[in-house]
N, C-alpha and C positions, 0 to 999 in steps of 0.2 A: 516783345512789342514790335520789335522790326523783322520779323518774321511773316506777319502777315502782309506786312506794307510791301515787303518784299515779293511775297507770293502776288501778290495783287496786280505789280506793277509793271512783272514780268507775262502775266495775264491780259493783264491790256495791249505791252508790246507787241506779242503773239496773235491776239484779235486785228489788230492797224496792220500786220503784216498780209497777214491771209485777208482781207480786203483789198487789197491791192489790184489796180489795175496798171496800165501801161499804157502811158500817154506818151507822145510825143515830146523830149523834150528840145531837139533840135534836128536840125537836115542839112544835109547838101550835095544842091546849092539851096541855098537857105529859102524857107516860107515865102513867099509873094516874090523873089528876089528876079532882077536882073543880071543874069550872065553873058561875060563879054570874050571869055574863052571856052573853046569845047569842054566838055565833060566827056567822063569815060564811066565814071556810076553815079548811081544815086544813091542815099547814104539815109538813115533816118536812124538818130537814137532814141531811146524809148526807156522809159520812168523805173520797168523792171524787165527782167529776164524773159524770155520770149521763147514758146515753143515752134520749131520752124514750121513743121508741117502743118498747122493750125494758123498757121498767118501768112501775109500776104503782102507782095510792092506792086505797083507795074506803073508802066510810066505810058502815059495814051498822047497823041499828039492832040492837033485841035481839030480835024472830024473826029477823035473819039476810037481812033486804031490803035492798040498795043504798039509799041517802038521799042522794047526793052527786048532782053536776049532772053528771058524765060530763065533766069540763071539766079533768083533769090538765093540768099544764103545768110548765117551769120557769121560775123565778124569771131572767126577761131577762139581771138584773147577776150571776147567781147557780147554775152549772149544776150546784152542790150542792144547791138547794131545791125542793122538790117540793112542789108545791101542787095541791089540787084543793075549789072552792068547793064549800057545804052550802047550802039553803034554811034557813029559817028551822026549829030543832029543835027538837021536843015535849023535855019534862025527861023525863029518863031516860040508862040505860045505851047508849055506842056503842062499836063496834070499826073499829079501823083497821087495816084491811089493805094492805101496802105489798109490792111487788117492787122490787127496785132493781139495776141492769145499768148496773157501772161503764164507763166509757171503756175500760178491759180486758177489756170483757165476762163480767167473774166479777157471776153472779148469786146476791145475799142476798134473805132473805123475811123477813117475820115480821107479827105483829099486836101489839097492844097497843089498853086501852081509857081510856076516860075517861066521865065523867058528867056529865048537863048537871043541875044542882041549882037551885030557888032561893033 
């Protein structure tokens, strides 16, 4: 009897898995956030494993121009973190723009910004 419950249940785990997509689950500097010291990256972790060459960071200022180093990567110990380094940033408004292309190949997008203040 618990043979089949068992087949079943490891059936279902396997289906929730290979659905998976990769959301954002934190950043930094963080979502909408005010920063009061430079930064040197932008950091984004994400829900699952991430294939590089199929996803995407860049950081645009406020007309809308790339400012980031073109230097996307993941985090070595970490193939949920997406990083891509910034030069040194004038204060003001930025948007980060992110694609992200689970190990499942289900692709999420989105932007969010943050403020370099002093």
């Amino acid at each position: 009897m618990r043979t089949p419950l068992i087949v079943t249940l490891c059936c279902l785990g396997s289906v929730c898995s290979t659905l998976a997509h990769a959301f954002v689950d934190h950043a930094s500097p963080a979502v909408g956030s005010t920063v009061h010291a430079p930064i040197a990256e932008v950091k984004i972790w994400f829900t699952e494993k991430l294939v590089l060459p199929f996803s995407d960071l860049r950081v645009l200022d406020a007309s809308g121009k790339e400012v980031d180093k073109h230097d996307k990567h993941l985090d070595p110990q970490n193939g949920e973190l997406l990083i891509v380094s910034v030069p040194s940033l004038k204060l003001g408004r930025y948007t980060v723009s992110w694609r992200a292309t689970s190990v499942d190949t289900h692709v999420t997008n989105g932007t969010f910004t943050f403020e370099l203040s002093p």
